[in-house]
N, C-alpha and C positions, 0 to 999 in steps of 0.2 A: 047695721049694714044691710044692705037690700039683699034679699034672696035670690035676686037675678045676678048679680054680682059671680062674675068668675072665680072656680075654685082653686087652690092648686095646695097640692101636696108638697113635701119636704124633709127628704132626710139628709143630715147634715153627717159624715164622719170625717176622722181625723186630728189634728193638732188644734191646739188654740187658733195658730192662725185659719186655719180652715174655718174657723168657727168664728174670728171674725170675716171671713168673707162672706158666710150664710147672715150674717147678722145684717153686712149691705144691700146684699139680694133681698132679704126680707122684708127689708126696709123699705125698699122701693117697691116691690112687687106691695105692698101694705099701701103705700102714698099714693100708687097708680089705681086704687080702688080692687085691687084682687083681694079676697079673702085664703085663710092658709088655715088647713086642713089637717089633723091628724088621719082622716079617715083615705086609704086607695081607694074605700068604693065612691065615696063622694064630691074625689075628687074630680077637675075635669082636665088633669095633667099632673105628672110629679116630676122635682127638679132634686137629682142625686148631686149632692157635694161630696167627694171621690177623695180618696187616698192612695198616692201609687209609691212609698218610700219606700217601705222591702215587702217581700211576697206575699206574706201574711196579710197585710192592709190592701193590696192588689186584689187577692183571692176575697177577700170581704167586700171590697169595693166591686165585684162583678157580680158577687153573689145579691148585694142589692139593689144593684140592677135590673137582674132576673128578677127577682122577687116583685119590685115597682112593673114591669113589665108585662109579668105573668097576672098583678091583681089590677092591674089599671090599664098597661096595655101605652098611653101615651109617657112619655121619657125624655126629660133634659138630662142629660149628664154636663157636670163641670169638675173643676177641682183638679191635684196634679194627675187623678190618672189620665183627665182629656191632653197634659201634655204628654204623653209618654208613646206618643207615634198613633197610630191606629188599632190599638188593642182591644178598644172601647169597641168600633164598628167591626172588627173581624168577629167577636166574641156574643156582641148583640147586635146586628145590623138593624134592630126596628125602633134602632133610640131614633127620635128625632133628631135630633143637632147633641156637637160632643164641644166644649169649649175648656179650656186649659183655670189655671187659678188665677185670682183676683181680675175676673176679668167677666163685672157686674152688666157691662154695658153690652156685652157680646149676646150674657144669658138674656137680658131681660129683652134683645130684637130676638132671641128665640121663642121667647115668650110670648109679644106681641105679634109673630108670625102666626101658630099654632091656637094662642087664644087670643082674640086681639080684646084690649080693655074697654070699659064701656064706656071710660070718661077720659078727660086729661086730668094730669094728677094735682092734688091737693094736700100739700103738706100737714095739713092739719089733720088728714084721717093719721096718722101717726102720731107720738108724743115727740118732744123733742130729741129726748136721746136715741130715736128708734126703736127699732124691735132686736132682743137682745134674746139668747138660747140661757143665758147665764139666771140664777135665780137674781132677784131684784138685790141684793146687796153686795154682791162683787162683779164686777164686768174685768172683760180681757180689754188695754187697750193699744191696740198695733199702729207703729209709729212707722215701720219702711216695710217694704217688700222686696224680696229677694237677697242675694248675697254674695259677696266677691270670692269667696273662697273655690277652692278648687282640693277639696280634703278626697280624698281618692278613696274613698267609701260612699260617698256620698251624691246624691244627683239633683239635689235642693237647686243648684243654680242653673241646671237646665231644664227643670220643670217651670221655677218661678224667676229665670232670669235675672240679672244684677241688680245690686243695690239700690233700692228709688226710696230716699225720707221722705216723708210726708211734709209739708210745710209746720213749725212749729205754732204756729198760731193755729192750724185748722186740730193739733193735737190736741192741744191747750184749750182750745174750743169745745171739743169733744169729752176733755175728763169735765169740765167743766159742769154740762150740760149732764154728765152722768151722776156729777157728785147731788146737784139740784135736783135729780131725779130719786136720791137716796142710796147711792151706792153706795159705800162704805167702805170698800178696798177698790184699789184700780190694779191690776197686775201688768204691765208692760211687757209686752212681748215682739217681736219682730224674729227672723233669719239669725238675725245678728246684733243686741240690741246697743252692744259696746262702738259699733260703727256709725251709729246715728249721725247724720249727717257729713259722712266723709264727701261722699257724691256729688254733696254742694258745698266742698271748701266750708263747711261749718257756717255757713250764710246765714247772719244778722236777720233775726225776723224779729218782730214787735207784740204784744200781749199786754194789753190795757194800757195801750200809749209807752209801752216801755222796751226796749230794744231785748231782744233775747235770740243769744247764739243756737240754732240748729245742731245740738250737740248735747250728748247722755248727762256729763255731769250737770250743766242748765239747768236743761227738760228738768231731771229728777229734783233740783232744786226747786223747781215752781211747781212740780205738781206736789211738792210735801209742803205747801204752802196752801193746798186747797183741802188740808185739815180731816182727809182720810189716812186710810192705811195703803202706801205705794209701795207694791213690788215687785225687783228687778227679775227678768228672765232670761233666758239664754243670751247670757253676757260672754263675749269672749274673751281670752283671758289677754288684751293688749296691755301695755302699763298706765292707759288712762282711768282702768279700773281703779286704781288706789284713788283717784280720786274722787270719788261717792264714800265711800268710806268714812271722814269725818262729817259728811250729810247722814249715815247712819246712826254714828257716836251721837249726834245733835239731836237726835229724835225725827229728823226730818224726813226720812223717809225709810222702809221698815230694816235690820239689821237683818237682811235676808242677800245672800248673794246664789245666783244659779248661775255655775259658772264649767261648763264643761270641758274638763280635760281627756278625757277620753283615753290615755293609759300614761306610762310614768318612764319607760323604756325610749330611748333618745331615738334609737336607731328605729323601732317600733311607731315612733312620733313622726319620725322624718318620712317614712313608707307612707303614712297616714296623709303625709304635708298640711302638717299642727306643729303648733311651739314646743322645741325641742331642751326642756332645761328642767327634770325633775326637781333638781337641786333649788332651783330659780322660783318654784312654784311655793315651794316648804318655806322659802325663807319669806316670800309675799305673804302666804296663809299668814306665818308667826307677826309681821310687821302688822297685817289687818288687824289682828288679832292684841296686839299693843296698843291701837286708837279703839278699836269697837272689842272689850270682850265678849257682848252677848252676841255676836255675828253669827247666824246659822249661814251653815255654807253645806249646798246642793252641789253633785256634780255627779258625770254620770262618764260610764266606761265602757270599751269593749273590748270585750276577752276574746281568744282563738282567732287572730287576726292572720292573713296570710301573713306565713313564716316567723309566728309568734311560738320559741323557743319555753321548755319549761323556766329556765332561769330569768329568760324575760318576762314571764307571768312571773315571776315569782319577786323579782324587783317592783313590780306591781300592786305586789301584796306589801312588801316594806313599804313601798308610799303608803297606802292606803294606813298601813299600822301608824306609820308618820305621823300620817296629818290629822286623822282623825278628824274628818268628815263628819259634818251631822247628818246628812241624806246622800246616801249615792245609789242610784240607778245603776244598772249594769246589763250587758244584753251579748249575748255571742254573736261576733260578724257572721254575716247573712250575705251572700252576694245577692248585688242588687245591677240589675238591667241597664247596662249601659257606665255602670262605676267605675273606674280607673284600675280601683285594685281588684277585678276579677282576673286582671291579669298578670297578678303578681303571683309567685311560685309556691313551693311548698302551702296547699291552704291546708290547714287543721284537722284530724279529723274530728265529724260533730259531737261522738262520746266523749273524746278530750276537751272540748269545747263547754259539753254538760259539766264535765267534771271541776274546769276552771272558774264555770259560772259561781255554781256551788258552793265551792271553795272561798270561793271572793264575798260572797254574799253571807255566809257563816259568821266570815272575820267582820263583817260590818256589822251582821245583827249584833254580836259579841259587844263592838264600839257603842253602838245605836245604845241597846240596853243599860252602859255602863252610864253612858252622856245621860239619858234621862233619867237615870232612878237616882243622877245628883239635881235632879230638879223635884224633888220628892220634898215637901215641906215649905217648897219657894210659892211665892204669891206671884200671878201673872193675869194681865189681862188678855182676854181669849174672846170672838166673834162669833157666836150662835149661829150655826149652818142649818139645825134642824130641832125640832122639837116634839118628842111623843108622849103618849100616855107613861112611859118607862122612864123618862130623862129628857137629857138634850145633848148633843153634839155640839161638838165647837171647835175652834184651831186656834193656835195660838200667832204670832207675831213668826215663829219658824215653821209653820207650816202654809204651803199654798195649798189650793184645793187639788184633790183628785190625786195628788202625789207624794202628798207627804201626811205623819200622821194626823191622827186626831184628839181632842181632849174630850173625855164623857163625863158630864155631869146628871148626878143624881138630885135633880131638881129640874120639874113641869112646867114648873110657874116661869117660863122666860120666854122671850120673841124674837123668833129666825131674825137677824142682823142687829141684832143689839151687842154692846160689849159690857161683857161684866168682868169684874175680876171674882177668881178661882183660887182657893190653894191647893196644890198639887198633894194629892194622898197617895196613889201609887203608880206604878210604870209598869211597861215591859219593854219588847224590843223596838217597837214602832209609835204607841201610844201613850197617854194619858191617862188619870182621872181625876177629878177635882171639885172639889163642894164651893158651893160660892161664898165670899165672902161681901159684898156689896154690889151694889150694879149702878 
């Protein structure tokens, strides 16, 4: 690429989805002949993709800000915190332009304002699947944006607005063009990924001359036909879940469900406005669990919720002993700017809130550890994430990245994104370890 060639910078934080919006921007900002920059000084702008869900990723999200500001001085901001009113410009008034999430075409006229490009674009300076943050064997791939929900904790649909699917052809195009690039796992994610295609009546679309429904079970039908590893993310729990399920049983796509209920308490549920039926969830998990034994189920909760009672934590904790979860995430309600339940009564105090987090997380490693040290002696195929002088890293079929655990093998000789099979020698609460047995 020519040295004359406009620079620009890029920090991306935030959720997968965040992370495919920077994937777009970069995409383009790459096809329009800019080049992209690790370095603020070299650069000749930086574009911050923002995080504004609770304060913690807010307080991050301005800090690097500053930071781009203070070493480069020029500044796009995008991402949910540009929705979240004027907090971006009261905070840093010397950003150039502030623009909200997925919304590629807004940054990139900030972009051509500020630096204007040297060419018209050329698809070809890019690869086909574009430019991706993920290492070359697993990609995120986002199938809608936004979400209909109105969960009173939450402020997802007024940062990123209601539910819009993608067409399923331009999805299926997409894994596509990622699997031919060498991807190896596709992981799906969206708001909301059990809603796919509500927005359009589930609308008929076509994929290699062949008609295919705009809708979860489908989709995951046809991308476990493009012969990686597919999986499911932030699924909610409607009852069209059960049916992937026997696409898991089949092999067709991974026996992974990420499926958040978020606590177990009816009355707790309904404050929340979530599906109110512990009973209802335990007897789902055990049926899943009758067609897919090896189903990893992810789920993730919040403790100290205004006017969460000890007994209602504590039926909390029977579910959780219940079900017996393979992964669950857990976090203490945080009020968040502009949420529904800031205004509901009695909140928690935060040392009770420490102490239920605790509490809950105790009872899981407990489970955690029990679940894998019966996978101790089992043979499984597992995906090479990394490879050192010491071993090599890898996940299994029940872990996604970054969030769940990992498998360590003591063997050199193998290559980030290949799959071997492992037999499993020992556990603890979160992990693996396993010697290979073939590849």
């Amino acid at each position: 690429m020519s040295k004359a060639s406009p620079k620009i910078g890029f920090v991306s934080l935030g959720c997968p989805k965040a992370t495919s919006d920077s994937e777009l921007i970069l995409t383009r900002m790459q096809a329009e002949g800019y080049e992209i920059t690790p370095s603020y000084q070299e650069a000749d702008l930086v574009v911050v993709n923002t995080c504004g869900f609770i304060d913690s990723a807010v307080a991050e999200s301005l800090e690097a800000i500053g930071e781009a500001l203070q070493e480069n001085g020029k500044v796009i901001v995008t991402g949910c915190l540009g929705a979240k009113g004027d907090i971006v410009q009261k905070t840093h008034p010397k950003v150039l332009a502030v623009t909200g999430p997925h919304e590629t075409d807004a940054v990139m006229n900030a972009v051509h304002l500020h630096l204007p490009r040297l060419h018209d674009p050329y698809t070809d300076l890019v690869p086909p699947q574009g430019v991706r943050l993920t290492p070359q064997h697993f990609a995120y791939l986002k199938i809608s944006e936004g979400c209909n929900h109105s969960c009173t904790f939450c402020i997802i649909p007024a940062l990123r607005g209601g539910l819009v699917s993608r067409p399923v052809h331009e999805v299926m195009l997409e894994a596509e063009k990622l699997v031919e690039s060498g991807v190896k796992e596709l992981l799906v994610i969206s708001q909301d990924t059990s809603a796919y295609g509500v927005d359009v009546k589930y609308r008929t679309g076509f994929w290699q001359g062949k008609p295919l429904k705009t809708r979860m079970t489908e989709l995951a039908g046809a991308l476990g036909d493009l012969g990686v590893w597919t999986r499911l993310h932030y699924v909610y729990p409607y009852p069209s879940v059960d049916e992937v399920i026997p696409l898991m049983a089949e092999g067709k796509i991974l026996p992974y469900l990420d499926i958040p209920f978020q606590h177990a308490n009816e009355r707790i549920l309904k404050l929340m406005k979530r599906p109110a039926s512990s009973e209802n969830v335990l007897k789902r998990i055990q049926h899943w669990r009758s067609i897919c034994p090896d189903i990893t189920l992810r789920s993730t909760f919040i403790v100290g919720f205004p006017g969460e009672t000890e007994e209602e934590f504590e039926e909390l904790l029977d579910f959780i002993e219940a079900a017996q979860l393979d992964r669950v995430g857990a976090f203490k309600y945080s009020p968040v700017e502009g949420a529904a339940a800031n205004a509901l009564p009695d909140h928690v105090d935060p040392h009770e809130q420490e102490d239920r987090l605790a509490r809950l997380m105790y009872l899981q490693e407990e489970i955690s550890a029990e679940k894998l040290a019966r996978k101790v002696g089992q043979t499984m195929t597992v995906l090479v994430d990394d490879v050192d002088e010491e071993g090599s890293v890898a996940r299994s079929a029940a872990d996604a990245p970054e969030i769940d655990g990992l498998v360590y093998i003591n063997d050199a000789d193998l290559e980030v994104g290949e799959f071997v099979t492992v037999k499993i020698t020992d556990s603890d609460e979160h992990d693996l370890w396993g010697e290979v047995v073939s590849k």
